[in-house]
C-alpha positions as CSV (number, residue, x, y, z in Angstrom):
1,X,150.6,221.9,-5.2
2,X,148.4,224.0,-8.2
3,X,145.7,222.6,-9.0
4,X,144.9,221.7,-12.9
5,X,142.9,225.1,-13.0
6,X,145.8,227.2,-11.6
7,X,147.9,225.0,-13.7
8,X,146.0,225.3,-17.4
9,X,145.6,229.7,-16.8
10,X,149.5,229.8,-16.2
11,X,151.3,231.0,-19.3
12,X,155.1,232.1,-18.8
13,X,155.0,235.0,-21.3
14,X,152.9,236.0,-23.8
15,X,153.4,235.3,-27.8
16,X,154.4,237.5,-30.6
17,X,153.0,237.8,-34.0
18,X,155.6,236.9,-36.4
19,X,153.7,236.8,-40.2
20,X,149.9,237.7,-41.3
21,X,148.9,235.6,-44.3
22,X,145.5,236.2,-46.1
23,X,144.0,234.2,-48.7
24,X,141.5,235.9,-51.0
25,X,140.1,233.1,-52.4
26,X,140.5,229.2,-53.1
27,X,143.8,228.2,-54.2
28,X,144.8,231.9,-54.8
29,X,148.5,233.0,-54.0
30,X,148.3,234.0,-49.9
31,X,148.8,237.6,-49.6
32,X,151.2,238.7,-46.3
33,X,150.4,242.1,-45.7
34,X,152.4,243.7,-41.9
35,X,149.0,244.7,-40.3
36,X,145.2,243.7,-41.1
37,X,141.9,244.1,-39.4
38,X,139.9,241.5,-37.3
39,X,136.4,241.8,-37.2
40,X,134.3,240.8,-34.6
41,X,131.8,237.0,-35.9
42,X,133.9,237.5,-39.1
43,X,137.4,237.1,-39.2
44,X,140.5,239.0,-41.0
45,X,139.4,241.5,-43.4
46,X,140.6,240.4,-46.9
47,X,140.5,236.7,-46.5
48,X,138.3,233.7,-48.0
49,X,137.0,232.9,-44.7
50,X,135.8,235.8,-43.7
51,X,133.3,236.0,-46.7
52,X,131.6,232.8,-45.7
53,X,131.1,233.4,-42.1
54,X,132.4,229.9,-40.8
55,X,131.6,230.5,-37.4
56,X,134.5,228.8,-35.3
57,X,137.1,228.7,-37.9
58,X,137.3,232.7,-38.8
59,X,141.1,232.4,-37.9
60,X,143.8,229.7,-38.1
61,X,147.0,230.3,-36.0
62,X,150.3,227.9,-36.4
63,X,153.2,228.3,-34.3
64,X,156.1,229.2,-35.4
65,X,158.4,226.8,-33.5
66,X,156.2,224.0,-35.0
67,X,157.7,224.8,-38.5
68,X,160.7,223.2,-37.8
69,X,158.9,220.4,-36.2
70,X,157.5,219.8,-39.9
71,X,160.5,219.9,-41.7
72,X,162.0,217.4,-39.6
73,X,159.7,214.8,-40.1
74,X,159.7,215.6,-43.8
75,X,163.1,215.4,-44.1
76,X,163.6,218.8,-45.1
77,X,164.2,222.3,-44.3
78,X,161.4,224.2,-42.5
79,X,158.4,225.3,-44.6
80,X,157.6,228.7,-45.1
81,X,154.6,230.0,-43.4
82,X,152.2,230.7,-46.8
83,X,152.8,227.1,-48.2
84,X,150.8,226.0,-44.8
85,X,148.1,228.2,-45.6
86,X,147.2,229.5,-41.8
87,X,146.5,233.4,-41.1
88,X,148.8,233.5,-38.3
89,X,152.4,232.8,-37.3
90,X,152.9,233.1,-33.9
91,X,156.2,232.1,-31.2
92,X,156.6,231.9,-27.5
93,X,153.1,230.7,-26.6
94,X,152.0,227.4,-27.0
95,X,148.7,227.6,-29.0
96,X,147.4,224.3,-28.4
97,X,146.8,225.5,-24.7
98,X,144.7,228.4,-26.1
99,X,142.1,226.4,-26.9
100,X,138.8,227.6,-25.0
101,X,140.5,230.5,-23.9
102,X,140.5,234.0,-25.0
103,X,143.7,236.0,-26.1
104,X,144.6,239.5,-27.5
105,X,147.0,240.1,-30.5
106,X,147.2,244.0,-30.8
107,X,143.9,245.3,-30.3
108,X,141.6,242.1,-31.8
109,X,140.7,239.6,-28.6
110,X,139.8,236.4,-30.1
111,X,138.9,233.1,-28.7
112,X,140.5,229.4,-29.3
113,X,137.6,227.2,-31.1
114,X,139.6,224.2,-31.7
115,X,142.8,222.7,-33.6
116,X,143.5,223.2,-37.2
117,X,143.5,219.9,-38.7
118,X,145.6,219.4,-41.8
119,X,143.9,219.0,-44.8
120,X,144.6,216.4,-48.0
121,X,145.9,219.5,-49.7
122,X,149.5,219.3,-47.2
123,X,150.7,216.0,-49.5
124,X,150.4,217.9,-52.7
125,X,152.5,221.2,-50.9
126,X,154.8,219.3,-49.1
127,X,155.0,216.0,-50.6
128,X,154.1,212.9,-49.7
129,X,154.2,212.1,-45.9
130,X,153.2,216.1,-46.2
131,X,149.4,215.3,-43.8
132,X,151.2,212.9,-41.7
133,X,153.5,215.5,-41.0
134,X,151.4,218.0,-39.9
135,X,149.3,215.9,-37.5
136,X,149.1,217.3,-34.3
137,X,151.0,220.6,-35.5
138,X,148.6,222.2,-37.6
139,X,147.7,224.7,-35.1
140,X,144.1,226.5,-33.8
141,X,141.6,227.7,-35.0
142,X,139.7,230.8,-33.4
143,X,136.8,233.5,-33.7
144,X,137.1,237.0,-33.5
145,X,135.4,238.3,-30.5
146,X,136.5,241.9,-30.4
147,X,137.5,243.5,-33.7
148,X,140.1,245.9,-34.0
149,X,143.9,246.0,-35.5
150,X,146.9,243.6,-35.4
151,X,150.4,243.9,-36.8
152,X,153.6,241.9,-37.2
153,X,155.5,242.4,-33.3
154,X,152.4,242.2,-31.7
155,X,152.5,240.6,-28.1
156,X,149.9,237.5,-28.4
157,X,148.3,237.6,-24.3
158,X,146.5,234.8,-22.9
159,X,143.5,236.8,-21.0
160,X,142.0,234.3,-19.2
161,X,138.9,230.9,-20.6
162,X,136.0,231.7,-23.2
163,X,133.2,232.8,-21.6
164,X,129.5,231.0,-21.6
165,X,127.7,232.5,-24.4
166,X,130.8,233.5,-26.2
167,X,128.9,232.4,-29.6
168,X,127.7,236.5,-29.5
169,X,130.9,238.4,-30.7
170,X,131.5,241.5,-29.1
171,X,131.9,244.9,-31.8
């Protein structure tokens, strides 16, 4: 029988990007270009978060099979990726398990920092019930540790947990 340590580094298959979403600046319509640029104890090139250099939270990741989750418990059809206001949409992996663990989407390696708690703003998007809804699907959170290119298609690949002294981002 595994162990919880064999048990926590097996993933079945790796992810796949499926949307990029950037958000210039507060409230402003989230741009979704097909490719964009990580940079190492930054974030994505062209988004708010990257200006402000919030150490732990220079991505935010949903899953894409979580979308559906959403809807159901709203009572409605799935909501499109830009109305939850992450960077990333990703399938096939389960993100929550990335968490203190480093993984590589195209050629970026970044690093799980913690969930992506919903914020008040989800009731006014999604209507009421819209925060409750997202509890526990809201996704990760992550820092960029090696900078470098990722597109839509991309395989997301689990490589292994964060490293002590990860804080120091590798260029």
């Amino acid at each position: 029988m595994p162990d919880i340590h064999a048990l926590l580094a097996c993933f079945p298959r790796s992810g796949r990007l499926e949307w990029i979403g950037l958000r210039p600046e507060r409230r402003a319509p989230v741009q979704t270009p097909q490719a964009v640029t990580a940079l190492a104890g930054q974030g994505l090139e062209g988004d708010r978060y990257r200006a402000r250099g919030r150490g732990t939270r220079q991505v935010t990741l949903i899953q894409a099979e979580h979308l559906a989750v959403i809807g159901a418990l709203l009572g409605q059809a799935p909501p499109a990726p830009a109305v939850l206001r992450r960077n990333l949409l990703v399938s096939g992996i389960n993100l929550l398990a990335l968490k203190g663990r480093r993984f590589q989407i195209g050629e970026a390696v970044l690093e799980g920092t913690g969930f992506a708690h919903p914020c008040s703003r989800m009731e006014e998007v999604l209507g009421a019930g819209g925060y409750n809804a997202m509890r526990g699907h809201g996704g990760l959170t992550a820092r960029v540790i090696r900078s470098g290119r990722l597109a839509l298609g991309d395989a997301v690949i689990e490589l292994g947990p964060a490293e002590d002294g990860a804080e120091t981002a590798i260029a």
